[in-house]
Backbone as a printed PyTorch tensor [residue, N CA C, xyz], in Angstrom:
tensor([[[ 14.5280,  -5.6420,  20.3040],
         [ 13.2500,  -5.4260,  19.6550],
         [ 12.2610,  -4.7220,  20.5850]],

        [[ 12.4850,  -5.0660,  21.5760],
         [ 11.4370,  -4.2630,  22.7890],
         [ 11.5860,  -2.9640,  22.8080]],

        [[ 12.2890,  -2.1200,  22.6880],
         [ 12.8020,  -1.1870,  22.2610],
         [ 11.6690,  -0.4350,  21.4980]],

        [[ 12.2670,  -1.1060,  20.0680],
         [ 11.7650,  -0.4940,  18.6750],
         [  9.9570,  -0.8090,  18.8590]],

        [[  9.6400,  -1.9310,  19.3830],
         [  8.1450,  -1.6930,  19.6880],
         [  7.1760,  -0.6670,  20.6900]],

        [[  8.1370,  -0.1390,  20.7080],
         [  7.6160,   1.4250,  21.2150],
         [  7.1980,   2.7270,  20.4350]],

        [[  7.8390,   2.2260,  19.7980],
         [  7.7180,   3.5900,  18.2870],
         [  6.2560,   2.8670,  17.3890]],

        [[  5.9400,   2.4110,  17.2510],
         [  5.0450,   1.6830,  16.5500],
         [  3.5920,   2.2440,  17.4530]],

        [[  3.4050,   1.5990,  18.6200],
         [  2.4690,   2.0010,  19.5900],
         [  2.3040,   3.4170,  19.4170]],

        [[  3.5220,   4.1860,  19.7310],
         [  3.7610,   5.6300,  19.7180],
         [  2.5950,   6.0740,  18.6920]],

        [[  2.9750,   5.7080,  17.8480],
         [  2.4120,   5.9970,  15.9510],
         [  1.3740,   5.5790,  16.2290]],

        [[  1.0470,   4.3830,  15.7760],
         [ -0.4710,   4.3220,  16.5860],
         [ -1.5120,   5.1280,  17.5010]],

        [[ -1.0500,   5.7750,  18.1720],
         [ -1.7050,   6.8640,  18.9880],
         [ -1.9270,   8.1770,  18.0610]],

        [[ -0.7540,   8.6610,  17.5130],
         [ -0.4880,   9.6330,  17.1420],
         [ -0.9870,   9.6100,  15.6190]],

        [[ -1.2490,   8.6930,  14.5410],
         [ -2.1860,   8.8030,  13.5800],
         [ -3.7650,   9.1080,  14.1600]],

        [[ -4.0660,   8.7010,  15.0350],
         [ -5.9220,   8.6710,  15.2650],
         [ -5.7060,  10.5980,  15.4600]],

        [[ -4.9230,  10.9400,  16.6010],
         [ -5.3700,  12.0700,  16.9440],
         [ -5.4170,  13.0640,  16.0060]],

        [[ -4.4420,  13.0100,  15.1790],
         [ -3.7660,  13.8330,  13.9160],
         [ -5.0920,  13.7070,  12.9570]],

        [[ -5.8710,  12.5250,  12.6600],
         [ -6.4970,  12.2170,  12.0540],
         [ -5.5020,  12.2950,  10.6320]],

        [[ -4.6250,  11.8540,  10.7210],
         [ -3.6780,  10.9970,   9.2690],
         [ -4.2050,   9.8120,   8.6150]],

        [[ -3.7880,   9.4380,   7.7310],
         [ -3.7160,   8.4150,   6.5200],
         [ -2.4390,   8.3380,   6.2350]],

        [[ -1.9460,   7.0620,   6.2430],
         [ -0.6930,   6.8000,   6.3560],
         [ -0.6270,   5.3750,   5.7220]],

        [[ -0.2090,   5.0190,   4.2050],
         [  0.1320,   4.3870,   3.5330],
         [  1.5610,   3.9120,   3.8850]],

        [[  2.0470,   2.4220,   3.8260],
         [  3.7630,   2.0760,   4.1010],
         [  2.9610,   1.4100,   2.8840]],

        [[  4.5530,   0.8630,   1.9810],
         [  4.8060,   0.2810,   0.8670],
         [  6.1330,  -0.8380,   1.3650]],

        [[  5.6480,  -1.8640,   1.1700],
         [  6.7250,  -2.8440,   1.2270],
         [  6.8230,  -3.1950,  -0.4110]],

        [[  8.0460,  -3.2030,  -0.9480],
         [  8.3120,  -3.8700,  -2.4680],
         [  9.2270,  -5.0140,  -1.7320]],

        [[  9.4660,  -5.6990,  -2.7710],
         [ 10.7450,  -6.6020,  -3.3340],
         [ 10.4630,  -8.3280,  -3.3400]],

        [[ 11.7190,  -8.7320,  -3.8130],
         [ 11.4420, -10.4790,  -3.8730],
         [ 10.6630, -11.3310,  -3.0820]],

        [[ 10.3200, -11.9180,  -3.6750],
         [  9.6700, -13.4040,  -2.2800],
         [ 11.0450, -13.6550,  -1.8230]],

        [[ 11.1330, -13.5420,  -0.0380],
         [ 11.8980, -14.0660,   0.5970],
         [ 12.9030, -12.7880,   0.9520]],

        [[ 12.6920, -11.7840,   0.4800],
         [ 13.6720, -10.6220,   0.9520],
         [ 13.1650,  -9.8900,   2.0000]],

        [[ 12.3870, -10.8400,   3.3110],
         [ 11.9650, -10.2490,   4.4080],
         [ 10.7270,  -9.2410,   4.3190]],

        [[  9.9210,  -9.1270,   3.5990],
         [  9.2020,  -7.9360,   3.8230],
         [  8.1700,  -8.2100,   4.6420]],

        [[  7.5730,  -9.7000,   4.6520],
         [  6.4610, -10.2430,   5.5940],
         [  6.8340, -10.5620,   7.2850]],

        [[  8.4940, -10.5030,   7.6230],
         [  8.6930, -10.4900,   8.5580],
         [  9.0710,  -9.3030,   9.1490]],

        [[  9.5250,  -8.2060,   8.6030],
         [  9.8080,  -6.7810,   8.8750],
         [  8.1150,  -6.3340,   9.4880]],

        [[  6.9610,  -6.7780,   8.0510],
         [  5.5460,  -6.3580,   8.6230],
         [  5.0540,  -7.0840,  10.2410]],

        [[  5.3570,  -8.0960,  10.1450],
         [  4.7930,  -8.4470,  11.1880],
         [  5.7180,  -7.7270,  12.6320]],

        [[  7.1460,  -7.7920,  12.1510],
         [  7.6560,  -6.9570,  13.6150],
         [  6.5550,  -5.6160,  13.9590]],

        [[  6.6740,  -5.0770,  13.1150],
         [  6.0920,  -3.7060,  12.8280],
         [  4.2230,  -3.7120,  13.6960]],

        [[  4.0690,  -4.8330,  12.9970],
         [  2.3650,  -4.9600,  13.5670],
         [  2.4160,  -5.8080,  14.8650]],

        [[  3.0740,  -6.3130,  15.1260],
         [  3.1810,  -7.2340,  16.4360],
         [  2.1920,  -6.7030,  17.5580]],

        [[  2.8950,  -5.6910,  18.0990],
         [  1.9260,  -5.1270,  19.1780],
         [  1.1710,  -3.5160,  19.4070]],

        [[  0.4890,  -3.6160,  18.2120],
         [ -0.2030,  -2.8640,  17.5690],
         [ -1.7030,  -2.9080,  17.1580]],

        [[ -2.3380,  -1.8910,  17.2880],
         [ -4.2370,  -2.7130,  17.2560],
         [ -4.4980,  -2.7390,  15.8780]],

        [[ -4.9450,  -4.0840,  15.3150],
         [ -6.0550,  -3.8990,  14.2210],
         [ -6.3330,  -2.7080,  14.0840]],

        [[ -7.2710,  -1.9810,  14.7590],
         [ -8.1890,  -0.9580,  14.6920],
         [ -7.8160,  -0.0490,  13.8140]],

        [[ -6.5160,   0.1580,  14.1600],
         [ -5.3510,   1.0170,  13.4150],
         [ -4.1700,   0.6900,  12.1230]],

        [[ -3.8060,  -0.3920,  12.5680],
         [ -2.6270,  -0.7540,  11.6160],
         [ -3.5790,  -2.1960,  10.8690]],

        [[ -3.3890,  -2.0540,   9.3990],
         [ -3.9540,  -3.1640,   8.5330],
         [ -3.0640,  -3.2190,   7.7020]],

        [[ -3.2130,  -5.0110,   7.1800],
         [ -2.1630,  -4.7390,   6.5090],
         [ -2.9110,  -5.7490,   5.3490]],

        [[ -2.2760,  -5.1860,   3.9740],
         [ -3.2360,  -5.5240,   2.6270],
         [ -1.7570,  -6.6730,   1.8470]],

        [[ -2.4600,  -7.5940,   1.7500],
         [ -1.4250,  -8.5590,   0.4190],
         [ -2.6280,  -9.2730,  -0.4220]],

        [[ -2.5270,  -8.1060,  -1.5130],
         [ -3.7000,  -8.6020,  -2.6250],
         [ -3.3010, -10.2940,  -3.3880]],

        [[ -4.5450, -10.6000,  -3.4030],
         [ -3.9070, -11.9650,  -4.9470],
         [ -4.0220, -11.5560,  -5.7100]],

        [[ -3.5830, -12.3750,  -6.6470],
         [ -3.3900, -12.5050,  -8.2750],
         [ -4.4250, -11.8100,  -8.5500]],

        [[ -4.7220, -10.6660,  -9.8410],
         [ -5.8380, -10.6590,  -9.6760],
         [ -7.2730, -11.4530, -10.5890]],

        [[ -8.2170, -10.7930, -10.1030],
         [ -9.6730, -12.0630, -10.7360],
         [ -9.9700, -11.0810, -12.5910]],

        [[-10.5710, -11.9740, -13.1690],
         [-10.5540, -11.8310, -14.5360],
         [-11.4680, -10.6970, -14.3750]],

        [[-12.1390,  -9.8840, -13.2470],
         [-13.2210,  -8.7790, -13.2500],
         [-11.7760,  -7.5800, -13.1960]],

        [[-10.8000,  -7.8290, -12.6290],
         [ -9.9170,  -7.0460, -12.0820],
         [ -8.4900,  -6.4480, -13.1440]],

        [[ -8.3780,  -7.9480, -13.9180],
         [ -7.9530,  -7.5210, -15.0060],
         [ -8.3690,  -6.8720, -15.8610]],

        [[ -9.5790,  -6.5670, -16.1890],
         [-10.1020,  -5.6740, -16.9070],
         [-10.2380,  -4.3240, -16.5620]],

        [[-10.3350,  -3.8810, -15.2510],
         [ -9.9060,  -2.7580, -14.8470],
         [ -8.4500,  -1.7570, -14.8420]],

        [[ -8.7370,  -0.7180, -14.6260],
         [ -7.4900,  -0.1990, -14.4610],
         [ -6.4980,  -1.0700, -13.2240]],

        [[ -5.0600,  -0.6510, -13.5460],
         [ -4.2320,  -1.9170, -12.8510],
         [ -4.2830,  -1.1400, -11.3010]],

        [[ -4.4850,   0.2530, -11.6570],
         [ -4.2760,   0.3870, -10.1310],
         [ -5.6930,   0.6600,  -8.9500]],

        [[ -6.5650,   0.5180,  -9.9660],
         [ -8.2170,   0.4230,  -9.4650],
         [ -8.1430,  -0.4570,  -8.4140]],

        [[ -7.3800,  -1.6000,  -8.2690],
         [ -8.0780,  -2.8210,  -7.3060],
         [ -7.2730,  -2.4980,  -5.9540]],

        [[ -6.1970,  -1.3500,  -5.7420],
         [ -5.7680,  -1.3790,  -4.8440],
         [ -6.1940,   0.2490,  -3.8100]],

        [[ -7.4700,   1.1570,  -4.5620],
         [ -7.8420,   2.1900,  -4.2380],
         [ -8.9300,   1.6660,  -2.6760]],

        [[ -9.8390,   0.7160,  -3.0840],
         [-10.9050,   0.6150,  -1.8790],
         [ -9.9960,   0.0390,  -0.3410]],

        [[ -8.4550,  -0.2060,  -0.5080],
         [ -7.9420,  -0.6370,   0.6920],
         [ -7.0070,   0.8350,   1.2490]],

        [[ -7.2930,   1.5770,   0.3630],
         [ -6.4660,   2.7900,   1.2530],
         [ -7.1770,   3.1740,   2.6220]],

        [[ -6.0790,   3.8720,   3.2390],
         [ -6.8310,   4.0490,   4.8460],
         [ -7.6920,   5.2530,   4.6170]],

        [[ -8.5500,   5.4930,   5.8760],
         [ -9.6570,   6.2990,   5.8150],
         [ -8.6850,   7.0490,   7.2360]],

        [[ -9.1660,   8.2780,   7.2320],
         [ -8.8110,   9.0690,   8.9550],
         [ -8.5020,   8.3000,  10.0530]],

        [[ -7.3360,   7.9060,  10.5870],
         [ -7.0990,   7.4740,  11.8290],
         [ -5.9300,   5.7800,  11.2820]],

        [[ -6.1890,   5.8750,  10.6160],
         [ -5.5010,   4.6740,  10.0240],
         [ -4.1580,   4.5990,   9.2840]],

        [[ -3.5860,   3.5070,   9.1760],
         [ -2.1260,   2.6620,   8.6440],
         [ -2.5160,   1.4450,   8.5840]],

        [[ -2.4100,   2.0200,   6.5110],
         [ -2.3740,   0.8620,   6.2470],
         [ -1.1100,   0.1440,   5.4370]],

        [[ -0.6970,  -0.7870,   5.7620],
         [  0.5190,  -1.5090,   4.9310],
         [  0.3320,  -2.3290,   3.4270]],

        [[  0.8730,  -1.9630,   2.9480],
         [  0.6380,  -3.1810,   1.6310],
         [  1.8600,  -4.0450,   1.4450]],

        [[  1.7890,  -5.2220,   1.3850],
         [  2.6170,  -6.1190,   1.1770],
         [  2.8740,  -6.6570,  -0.3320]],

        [[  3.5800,  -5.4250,  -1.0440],
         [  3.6010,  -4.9510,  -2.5040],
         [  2.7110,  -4.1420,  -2.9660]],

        [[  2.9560,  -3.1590,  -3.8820],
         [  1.7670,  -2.8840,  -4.2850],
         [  2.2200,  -2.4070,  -6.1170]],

        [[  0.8100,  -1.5200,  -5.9330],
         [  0.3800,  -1.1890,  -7.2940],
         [  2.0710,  -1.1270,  -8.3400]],

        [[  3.1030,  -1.0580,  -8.2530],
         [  4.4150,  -1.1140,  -8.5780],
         [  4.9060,  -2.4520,  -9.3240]],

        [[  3.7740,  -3.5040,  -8.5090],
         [  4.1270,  -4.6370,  -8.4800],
         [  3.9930,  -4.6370, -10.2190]],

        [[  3.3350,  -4.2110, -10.9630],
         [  2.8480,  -4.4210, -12.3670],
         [  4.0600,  -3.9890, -12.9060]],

        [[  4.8820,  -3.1470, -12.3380],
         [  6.0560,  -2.1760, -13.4360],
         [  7.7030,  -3.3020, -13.4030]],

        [[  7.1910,  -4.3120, -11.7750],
         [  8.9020,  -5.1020, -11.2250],
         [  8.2310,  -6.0290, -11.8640]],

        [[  7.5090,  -7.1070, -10.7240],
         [  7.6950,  -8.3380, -10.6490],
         [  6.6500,  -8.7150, -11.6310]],

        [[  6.0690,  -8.1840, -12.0000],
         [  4.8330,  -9.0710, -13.6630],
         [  5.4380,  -8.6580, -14.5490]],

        [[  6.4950,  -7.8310, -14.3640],
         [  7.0470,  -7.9150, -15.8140],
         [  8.2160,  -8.3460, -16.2980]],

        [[  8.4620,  -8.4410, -15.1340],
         [ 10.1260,  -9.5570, -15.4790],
         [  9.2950, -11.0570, -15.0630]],

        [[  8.3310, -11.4140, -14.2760],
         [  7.5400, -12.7010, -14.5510],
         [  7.1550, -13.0540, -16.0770]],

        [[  6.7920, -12.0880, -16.5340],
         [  6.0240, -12.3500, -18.2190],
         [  4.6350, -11.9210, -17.8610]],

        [[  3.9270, -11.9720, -16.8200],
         [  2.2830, -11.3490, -16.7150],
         [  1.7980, -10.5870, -16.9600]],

        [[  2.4130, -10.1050, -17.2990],
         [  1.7830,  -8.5860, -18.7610],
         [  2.7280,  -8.0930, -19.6700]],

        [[  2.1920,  -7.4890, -20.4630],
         [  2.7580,  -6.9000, -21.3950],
         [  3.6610,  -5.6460, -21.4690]],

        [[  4.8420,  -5.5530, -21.9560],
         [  5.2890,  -4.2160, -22.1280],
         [  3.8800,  -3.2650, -22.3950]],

        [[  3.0690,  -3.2190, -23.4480],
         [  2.0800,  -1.9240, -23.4210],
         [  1.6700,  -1.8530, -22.1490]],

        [[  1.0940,  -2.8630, -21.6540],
         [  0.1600,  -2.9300, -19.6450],
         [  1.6220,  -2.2280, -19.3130]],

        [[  2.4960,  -2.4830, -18.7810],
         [  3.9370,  -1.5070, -17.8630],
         [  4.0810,  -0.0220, -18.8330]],

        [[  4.1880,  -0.5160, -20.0090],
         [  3.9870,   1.8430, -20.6190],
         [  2.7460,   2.2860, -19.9620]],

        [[  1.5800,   1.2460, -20.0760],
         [  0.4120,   2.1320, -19.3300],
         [  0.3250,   2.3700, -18.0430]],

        [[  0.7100,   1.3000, -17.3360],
         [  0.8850,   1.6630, -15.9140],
         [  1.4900,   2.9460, -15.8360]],

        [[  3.0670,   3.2870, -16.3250],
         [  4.1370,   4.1640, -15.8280],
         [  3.3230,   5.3660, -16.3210]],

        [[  2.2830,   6.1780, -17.4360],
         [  1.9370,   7.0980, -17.6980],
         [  1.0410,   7.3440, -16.0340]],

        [[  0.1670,   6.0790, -15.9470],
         [ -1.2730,   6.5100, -15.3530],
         [ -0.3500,   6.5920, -13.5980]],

        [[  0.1500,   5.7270, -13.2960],
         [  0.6260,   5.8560, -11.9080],
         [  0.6750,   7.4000, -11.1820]],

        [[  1.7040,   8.2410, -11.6630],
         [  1.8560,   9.7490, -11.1310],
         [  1.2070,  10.5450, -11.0650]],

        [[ -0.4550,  10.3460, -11.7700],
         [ -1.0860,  10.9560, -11.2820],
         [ -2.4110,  10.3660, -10.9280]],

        [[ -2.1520,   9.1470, -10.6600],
         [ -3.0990,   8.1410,  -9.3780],
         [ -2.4210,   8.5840,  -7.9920]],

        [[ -1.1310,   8.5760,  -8.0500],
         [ -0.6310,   9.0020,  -6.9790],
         [ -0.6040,  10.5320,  -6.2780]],

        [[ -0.8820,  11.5830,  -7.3340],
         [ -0.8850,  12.9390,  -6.8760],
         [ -2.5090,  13.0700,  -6.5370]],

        [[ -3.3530,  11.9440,  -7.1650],
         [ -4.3500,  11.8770,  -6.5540],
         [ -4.8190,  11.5090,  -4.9350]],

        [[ -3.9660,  10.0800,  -5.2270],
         [ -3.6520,   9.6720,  -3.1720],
         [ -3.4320,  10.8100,  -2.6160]],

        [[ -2.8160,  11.6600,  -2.5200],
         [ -1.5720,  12.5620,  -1.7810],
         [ -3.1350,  13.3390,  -1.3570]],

        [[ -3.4070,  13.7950,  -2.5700],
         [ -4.2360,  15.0530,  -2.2690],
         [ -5.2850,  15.1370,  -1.7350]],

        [[ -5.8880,  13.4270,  -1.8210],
         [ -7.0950,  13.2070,  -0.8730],
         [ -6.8150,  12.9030,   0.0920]],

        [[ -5.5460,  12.6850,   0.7920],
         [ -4.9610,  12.4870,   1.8930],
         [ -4.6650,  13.8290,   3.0440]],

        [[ -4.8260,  14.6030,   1.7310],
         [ -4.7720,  16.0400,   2.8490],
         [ -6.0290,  16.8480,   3.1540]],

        [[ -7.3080,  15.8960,   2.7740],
         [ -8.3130,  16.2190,   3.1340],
         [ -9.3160,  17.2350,   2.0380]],

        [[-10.4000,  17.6820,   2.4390],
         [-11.5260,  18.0880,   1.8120],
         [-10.5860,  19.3250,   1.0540]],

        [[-11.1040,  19.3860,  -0.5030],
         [-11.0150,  21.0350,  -1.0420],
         [ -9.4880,  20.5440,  -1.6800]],

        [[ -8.9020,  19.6420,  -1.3420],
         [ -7.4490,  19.6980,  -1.7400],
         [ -7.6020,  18.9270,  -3.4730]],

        [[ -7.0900,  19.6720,  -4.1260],
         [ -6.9210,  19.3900,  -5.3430],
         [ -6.3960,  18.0160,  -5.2220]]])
C-alpha cells in the first residue's frame, strides 16, 4: 500500500496546479468495499484537496427538487477532488430495485441525467465552454 499512496499525493499536487475539477464516482452495494477503497485513496491526502461527499436520504425540500439538483452544490470548484460515495445514479440502481421511487422518477432521471452531465463536463472545462 505504501507504494500506491504515492500516486494519490502525486494527484493531489497536480490537480491544484492544472487548476482541474476532478469528480471520482464510487457505485455499488452496501458492503462491496467502496468506503474502504475511499478511505485508502484519502488516507494521506489533504482535505484541502480531496473531499469526499456521502449524501443522506434525501429531506422532503429535496424530494421535491430535481433528483440530481441536491448533488450539484458539492461538485469541486478549481483545484479540487471530489469523491462521492454513490451518486446521482443512485436513483436509476439502488431506489429502484429498493422500491423508493417510482418507475416514472427512474424514466425521468434517465432522460434528464445526459445532459446534467454534458453540463458537468462543460463547466468543468471552464469559462465560454458550452
Amino acid at each position: 500500500m505504501e507504494k500506491l499512496h504515492v500516486e494519490p499525493v502525486n494527484f493531489q499536487q497536480w490537480v491544484p496546479l492544472k487548476g482541474l475539477k476532478v469528480c471520482i464516482v464510487f457505485e455499488g452495494r452496501d458492503g462491496a468495499g467502496k468506503g474502504g477503497t475511499i478511505k485508502a485513496i484519502t488516507e494521506r491526502v489533504s482535505p484541502r484537496v480531496f473531499r469526499v461527499v456521502a449524501l443522506p436520504a434525501p429531506t422532503e425540500r429535496e424530494k421535491s427538487q430535481m433528483y440530481v439538483q441536491r448533488y450539484a452544490p458539492h461538485f469541486p470548484a478549481a483545484g479540487e477532488v471530489v469523491i462521492f460515495d454513490r451518486s446521482w445514479y443512485n436513483r436509476a440502481g439502488v431506489e429502484r430495485v429498493m422500491g423508493f421511487c417510482t418507475e416514472q422518477q427512474v424514466k425521468t432521471f434517465l432522460e434528464v441525467a445526459p445532459g446534467f452531465e454534458k453540463l458537468m463536463v462543460g463547466s468543468a472545462l471552464g469559462p465560454g465552454t458550452p
